[in-house]
C-alpha positions, 0 to 999 in steps of 0.5 A: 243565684248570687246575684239574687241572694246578694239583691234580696240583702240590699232590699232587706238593708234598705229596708232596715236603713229607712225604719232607722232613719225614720224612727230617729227623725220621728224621735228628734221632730217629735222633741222639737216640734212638740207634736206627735202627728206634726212629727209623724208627717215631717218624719214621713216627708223627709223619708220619702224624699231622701229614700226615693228622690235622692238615695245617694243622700242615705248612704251620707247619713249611714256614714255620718251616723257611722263616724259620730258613733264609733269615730269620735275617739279616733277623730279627737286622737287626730285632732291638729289644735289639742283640746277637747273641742269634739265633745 
């Protein structure tokens, strides 16, 4: 029973993950290529390949989206050279 409640969450959670990822590579490709539907197949390309060829790649991008969000603050307190050179 567990074990059934505990696999529909990860599918849920993956489903929500690849929504994220695509809304936010559609949102930099359309910036960058200047073209909706040219931004709509990138974003579709890069998905489909990091979320059903390479899956490991998916919890990188959870991570480093993480550490950009709410580590910011704790890595330029641990900063070794002083200054500001994070932001």
């Amino acid at each position: 029973m567990k074990l059934v409640l505990l696999e529909g969450l990860l599918d849920s959670l993956w489903i929500v993950l690849t929504l994220f990822l695509f809304v936010w590579i559609y949102g930099w490709a359309k910036e960058n290529l200047g073209s909706a539907k040219l931004a709509i197949l990138f974003a579709l390309i890069v998905v489909y390949l990091t979320f059903y060829s390479y899956p490991f790649l998916v919890w990188l991008l959870v991570i480093f989206f993480l550490i950009q969000t709410f580590g910011k603050e704790f890595i330029s307190q641990i900063n070794p050279y002083g200054g500001d050179q994070l932001r």
